[in-house]
N, C-alpha and C positions, 0 to 999 in steps of 0.2 A: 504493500500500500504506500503510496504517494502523499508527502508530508508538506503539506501547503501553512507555511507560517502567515497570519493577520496581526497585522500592526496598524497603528495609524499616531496622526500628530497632528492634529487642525487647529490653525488660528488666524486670522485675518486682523491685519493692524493698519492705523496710519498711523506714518511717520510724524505725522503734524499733530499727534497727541502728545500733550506733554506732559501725562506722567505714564511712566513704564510700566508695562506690565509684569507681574512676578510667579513664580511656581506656584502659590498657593492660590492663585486665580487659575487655575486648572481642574478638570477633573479626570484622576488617574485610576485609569481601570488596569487591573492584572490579573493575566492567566483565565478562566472562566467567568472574571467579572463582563469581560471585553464582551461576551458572547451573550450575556444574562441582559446586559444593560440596553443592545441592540437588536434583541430577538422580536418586540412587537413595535421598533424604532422605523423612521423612516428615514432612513441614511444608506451613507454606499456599506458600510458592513453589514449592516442589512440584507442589502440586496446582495455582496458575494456570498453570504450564508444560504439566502435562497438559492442560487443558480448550482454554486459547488458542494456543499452540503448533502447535495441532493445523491453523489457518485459515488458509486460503494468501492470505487478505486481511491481516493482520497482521503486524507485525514487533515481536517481541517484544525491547525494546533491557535489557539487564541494565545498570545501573547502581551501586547501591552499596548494603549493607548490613551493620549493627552489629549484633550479638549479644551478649550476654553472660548469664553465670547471675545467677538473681537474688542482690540482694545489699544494702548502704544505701543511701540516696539516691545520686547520683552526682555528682560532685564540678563547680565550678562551669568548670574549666578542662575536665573532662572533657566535658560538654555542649556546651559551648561550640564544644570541636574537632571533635566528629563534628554537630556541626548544620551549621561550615563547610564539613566534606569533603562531607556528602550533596548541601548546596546546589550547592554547586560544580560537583555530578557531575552535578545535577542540569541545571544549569544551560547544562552544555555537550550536553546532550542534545536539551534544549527546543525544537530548530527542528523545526516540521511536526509538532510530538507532536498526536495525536490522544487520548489519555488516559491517565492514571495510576495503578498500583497500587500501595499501599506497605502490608507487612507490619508492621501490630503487634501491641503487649500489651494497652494501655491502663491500666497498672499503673504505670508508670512515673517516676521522680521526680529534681530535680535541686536541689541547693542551691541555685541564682538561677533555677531554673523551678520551677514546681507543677506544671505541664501540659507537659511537655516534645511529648508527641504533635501538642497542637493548635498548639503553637508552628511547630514542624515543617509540619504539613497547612498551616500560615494562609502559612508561607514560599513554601511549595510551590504552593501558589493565585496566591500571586504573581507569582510566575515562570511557569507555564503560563496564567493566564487565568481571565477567570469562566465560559468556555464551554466546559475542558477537563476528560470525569468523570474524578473521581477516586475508588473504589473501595478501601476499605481493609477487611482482614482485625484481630480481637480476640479476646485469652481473655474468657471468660466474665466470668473475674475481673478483667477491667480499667473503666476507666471511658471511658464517651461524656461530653466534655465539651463543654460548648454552642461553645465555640473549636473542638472537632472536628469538631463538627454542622455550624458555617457554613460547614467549608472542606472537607469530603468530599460525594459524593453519594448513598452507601449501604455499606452496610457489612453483611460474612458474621462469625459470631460463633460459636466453639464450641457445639457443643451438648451433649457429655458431660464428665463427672467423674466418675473422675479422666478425664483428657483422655485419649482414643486415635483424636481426630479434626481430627489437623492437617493432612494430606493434603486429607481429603473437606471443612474447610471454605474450602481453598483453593481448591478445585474449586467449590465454591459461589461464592467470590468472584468467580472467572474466570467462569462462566454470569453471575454475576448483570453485570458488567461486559463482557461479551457483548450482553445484552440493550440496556443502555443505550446501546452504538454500534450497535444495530439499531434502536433508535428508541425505547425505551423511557423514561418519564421519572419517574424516582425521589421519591418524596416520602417522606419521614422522619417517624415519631412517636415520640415518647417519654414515659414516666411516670416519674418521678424518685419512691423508695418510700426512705422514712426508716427502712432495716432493714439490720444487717449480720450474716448469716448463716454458722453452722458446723455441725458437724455431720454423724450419716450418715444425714439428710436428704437431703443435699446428694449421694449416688449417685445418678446419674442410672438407671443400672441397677435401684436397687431404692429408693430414694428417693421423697418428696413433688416433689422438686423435678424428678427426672426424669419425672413427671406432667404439672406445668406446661409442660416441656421438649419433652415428645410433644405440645402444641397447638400450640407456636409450629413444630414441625418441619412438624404437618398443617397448617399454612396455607401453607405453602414448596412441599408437595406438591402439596396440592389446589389452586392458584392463587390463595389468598385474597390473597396477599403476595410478593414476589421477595423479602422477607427478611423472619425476625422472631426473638426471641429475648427469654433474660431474664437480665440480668447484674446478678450478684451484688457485685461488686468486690472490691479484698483489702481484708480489713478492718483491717491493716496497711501501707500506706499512707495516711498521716496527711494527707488533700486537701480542700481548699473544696468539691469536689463529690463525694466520697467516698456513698457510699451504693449501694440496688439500683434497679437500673432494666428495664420492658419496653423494647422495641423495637423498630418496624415499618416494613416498606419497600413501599411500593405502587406502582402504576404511574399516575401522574394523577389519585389520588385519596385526596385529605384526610381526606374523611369515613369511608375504612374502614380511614383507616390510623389515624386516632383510637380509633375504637370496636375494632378490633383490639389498639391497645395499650392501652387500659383494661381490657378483655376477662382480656388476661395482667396485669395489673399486680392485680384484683381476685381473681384464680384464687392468684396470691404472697400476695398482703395477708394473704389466709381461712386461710393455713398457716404462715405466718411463725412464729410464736412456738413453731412444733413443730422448727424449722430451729436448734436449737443444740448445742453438745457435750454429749457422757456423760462425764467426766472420772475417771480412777482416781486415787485415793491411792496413792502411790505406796509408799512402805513397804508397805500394804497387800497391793498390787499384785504385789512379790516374795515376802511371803510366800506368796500362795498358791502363786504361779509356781514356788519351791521344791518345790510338794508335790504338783508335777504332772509328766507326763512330757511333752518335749519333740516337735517343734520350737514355739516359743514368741514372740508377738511384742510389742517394747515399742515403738509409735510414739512417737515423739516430734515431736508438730507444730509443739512450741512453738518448736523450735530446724534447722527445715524450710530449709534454703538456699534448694529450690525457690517457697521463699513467701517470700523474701529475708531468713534467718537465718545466724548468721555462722558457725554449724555448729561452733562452738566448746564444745557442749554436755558438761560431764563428770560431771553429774548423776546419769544412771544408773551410770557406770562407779562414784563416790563411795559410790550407795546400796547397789550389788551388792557392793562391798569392805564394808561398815559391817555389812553381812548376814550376813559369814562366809561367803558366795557363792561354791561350790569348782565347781558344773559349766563348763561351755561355755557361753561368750559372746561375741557376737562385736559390738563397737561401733565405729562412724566417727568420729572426731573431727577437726578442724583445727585443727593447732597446731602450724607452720612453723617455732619453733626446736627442741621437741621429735624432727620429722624431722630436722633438720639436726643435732641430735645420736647418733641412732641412726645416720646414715651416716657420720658422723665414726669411732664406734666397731668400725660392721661387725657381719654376720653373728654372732650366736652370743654377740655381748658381753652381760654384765650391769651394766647403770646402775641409779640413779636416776634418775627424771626429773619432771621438776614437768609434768601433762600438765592443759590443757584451760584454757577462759579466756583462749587468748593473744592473741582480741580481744574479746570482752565479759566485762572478769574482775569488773566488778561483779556480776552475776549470776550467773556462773561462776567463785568462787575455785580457782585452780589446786591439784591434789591432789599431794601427793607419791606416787608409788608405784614401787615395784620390779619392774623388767620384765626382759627377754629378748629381746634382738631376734632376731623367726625369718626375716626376709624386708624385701627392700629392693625398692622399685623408680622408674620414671622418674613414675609417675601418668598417663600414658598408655595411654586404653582409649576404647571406645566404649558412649554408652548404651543400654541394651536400648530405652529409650524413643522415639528417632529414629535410632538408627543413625548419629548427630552425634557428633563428638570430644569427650572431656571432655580437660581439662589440667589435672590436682592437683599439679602440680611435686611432689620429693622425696616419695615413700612410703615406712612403714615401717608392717608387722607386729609389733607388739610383743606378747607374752604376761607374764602376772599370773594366774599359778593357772591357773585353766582358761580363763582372759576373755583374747580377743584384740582387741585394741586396731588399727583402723589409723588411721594416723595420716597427715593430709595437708596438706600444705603451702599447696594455692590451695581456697576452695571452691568445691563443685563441685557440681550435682545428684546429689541421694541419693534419686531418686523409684524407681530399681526397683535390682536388683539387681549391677549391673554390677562398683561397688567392691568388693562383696568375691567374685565368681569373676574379676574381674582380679589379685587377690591372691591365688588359690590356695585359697579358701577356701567352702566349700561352704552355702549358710546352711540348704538341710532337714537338713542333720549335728549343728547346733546348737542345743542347748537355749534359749538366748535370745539376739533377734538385734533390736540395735536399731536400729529404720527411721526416719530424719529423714525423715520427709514426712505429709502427714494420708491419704493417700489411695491409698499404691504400695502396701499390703497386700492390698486386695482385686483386686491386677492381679497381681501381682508373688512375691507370698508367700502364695499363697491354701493353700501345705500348712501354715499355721499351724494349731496346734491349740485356741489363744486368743490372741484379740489387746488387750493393755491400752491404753490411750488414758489417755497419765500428765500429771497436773496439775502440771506443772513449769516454774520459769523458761525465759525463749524470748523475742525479738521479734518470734516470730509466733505464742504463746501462742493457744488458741482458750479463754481467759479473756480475752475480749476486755475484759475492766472490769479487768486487772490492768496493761494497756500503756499508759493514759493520753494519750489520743486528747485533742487541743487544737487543732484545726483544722477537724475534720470539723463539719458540720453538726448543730446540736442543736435540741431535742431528737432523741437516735437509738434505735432499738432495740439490742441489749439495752444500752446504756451508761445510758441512762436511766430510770424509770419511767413506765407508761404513755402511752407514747406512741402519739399517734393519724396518722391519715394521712386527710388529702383530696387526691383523685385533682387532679390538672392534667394535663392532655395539650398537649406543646408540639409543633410541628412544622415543621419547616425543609424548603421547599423547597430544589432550587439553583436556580432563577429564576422569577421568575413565571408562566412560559408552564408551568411545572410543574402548577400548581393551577386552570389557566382548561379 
């Protein structure tokens, strides 16, 4: 029997958050937790448990895996530790492994790594060998980088936005890592495209980019390709290889796995520059929202945890007070001493309290305002999104006029609506409900009756020229002026007998 190790390491950061994230902002699954934690999840280990699981030739060995919400870079002690646990785990697993899965982001970032992924993958090649595949799962928005390319041998890649296909491209990964212990022999292309894109382009539903999305899916069907894809990256993550890229998985053959990924890279190129934000003014923005009837939505992308913001945003709650703003509102913020003061007080008390900015207060100066606490809790719930745990330590529901404030202690993803019916709180009841994320509206809150997209501080702004990107590649789209693209197609076997 055939010994298939599952690992994984997922985190999604910007670099424009200024505080770091640490180890214990993780959660670490070992050995049969991996498999316990995942088995009614909707995630890609998920779905290689369904696909491979299934073969009475395999043994599926669960090993070790790190999670956490997106958040800042990760601290150097923190990388540091979960590179040794996974090694370790890895390590004692290694005898007789016949090949490797390991679940990422490719978004990923650490103060003494830029490339934590391919760190990892180059580790992990070490240890098992140059003739054992290793198969790895990616969001869209993460990056293939050339350190990933030398040390995996194909790779499953979301294919929608917003995401609701963590299951199915687990499932892909597992076929497509199937095939390769059937005999199949993986060849890699890729187009590296000097564009970073926003935008509701970027629906794959109803999007330019879910166009291009639907070729790379019909080459996976029709058998052009065992994989292909086109990853946009975050454009918040500040990386030497930061940018969008196609990319194509063949079976023994170079030449269509080349002209496949040009194919997609020139289908992006032709659309690119339609792929950016519509931004509201935001003053603007509530006035109108005043003069309309509810329910009502204000994203906020710029301050999206799930894009790794510090979700400290009190921008809207600031403009809706400055407005005279008497209806219903209902906003998320984090700001760990403000909870720890509302549960000092209890139920029912009236403070003040300085809310918001209590970790990016340069762009967030803290507001005074006078609240009510209506409701306390542990911050334990599950997301509509995977059905995974969220942990916001200490909550509190605070009210100010008709605006309810909750307040959380850890951040946490804000991509659909979980925070606030774990708080009691209904968001089609209320007249304006602001959603940190660029993309849970059209999943999550589709009974909005308008949705603004506000131009406002954030470290995951989709004013991408207002973050100050110093690492990534330049010239880049949109940070620069015309900028041009010539196609390169690179392509990484994993050994020679791949391409003869």
């Amino acid at each position: 029997m055939r010994r298939v190790l599952v690992v994984g390491c997922e985190q999604e950061i910007s670099s424009f958050n200024p505080l770091p994230s640490q180890y214990s902002d993780f959660s670490i699954l070992r050995g049969a937790e991996v498999f316990d934690a995942h088995a009614k999840a909707d995630s890609c280990i998920r779905g290689v448990l369904d696909v491979l699981g299934t073969r009475e030739d395999l043994e599926l060995v669960p090993v070790y895996a790190a999670s956490a919400c997106s958040a800042g870079p990760l601290s150097a002690e923190g990388f540091d530790r979960i590179r040794r646990e996974l090694l370790e785990a890895v390590k004692r697993e290694a005898k007789d492994v016949s090949a490797v899965y390991a679940s990422l982001h490719g978004a990923m970032g650490a103060l003494n790594e830029a490339d934590p992924e391919g760190a990892l993958l180059e580790d992990i090649r070490r240890i098992v060998g140059a003739d054992v595949p290793i198969v790895i799962s990616l969001d869209l928005h993460g990056l293939l980088t050339e350190r990933m390319l030398r040390n995996c041998d194909a790779a499953a890649v979301f294919h929608t936005y917003p995401h609701n296909d963590f299951t199915s491209t687990g499932r892909r990964a597992g076929v497509l890592l199937a095939r390769i212990l059937d005999g199949a022999r993986p060849v890699m292309a890729r187009v590296f495209m000097p564009a970073l894109v926003r935008g509701p382009e970027l629906f794959t539903a109803s999007g330019l980019y879910g166009k291009i999305i639907d070729r790379a899916k019909a080459m996976e069907e029709n058998g052009e390709a065992l994989s292909a894809a086109v990853m946009i990256g975050n454009p918040f993550t500040d990386a030497p290889e930061l940018g969008s890229q196609s990319f194509v998985v063949t079976d023994g053959d170079p030449q269509k796995a080349q002209a496949l990924a040009a194919e997609l890279a020139d289908f992006f190129w032709k659309h690119h520059e339609k792929m950016v934000a519509e931004l509201d003014e935001p003053d603007a923005a509530i006035a109108d929202a005043m003069a309309r009837s509810g329910p009502l939505t204000f994203t906020d992308a710029a301050d999206a945890p799930s894009s790794g913001a510090s979700g400290d945003s009190n921008v809207i709650l600031a403009k809706l007070i400055a407005a005279g703003y008497e209806r219903e509102a209902l906003i998320p913020i984090v700001d760990a001493p403000a909870a720890k003061r509302a549960h000092e007080a209890g139920v029912g008390a009236r403070l003040t309290l300085s809310l918001g900015g209590s970790i990016d207060p340069q762009r967030f100066p803290p507001v005074e305002v006078e609240v009510e606490v209506e409701r306390l809790g542990d911050g334990e719930f599950a997301y509509e999104v995977s059905g995974m745990p969220a942990h916001a330590g200490p909550t509190a529901v605070l009210r100010h006029r008709g605006i309810r404030i909750i307040v959380l202690s850890q951040t946490v993803f804000l991509m659909d609506r979980a925070v606030f019916l774990a708080h009691g709180l209904d968001p089609e009841k209320a007249h304006i409900v602001a959603v940190k994320s660029p993309g849970a509206v059209w999943r999550y809150f589709t009974f909005t009756r308008k949705n603004y997209v506000l131009d406002i501080p954030g470290s995951t702004s989709a004013n991408l020229k207002s973050l100050g990107h110093k690492i990534c590649p330049r010239p880049m789209f949109p940070l620069d002026p015309d900028v041009t693209f010539q196609p390169k197609v690179e392509v990484f076997p994993r050994h020679e007998a791949a391409v003869r």
